[in-house]
C-alpha positions, 0 to 999 in steps of 0.5 A: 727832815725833807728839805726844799731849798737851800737857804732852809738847810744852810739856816738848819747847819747855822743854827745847829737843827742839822749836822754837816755830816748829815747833809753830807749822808743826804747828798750822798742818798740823793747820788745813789738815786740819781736826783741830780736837783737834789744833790745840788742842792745839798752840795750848794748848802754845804759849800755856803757852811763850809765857807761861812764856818771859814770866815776869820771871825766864826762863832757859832750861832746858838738858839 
């Protein structure tokens, strides 16, 4: 999936469209490619995952 924005990835990693693990393998494209915009993008995303799943009182959101 082509992301445009943060807020659509971090939606995709709550609701379970999209992994962690595959945003990470995202950004990590993104690096090689030298798209500075992009992988900020993705690193924003999972900063915001990584912080939400740390809440004290994480539970996942299902569909």
């Amino acid at each position: 999936m082509r992301y445009f924005n943060v807020d659509q990835i971090y939606a995709d990693l709550i609701t379970g469209r999209t992994t962690r693990t595959l945003v990470y393998s995202s950004l990590v494209r993104a690096r090689k490619s030298e798209q500075t915009d992009r992988v900020e993008m993705f690193e924003e995303a999972i900063r915001r995952f990584d912080e939400w799943r740390a809440t004290p009182n994480f539970t996942p959101v299902t569909s």
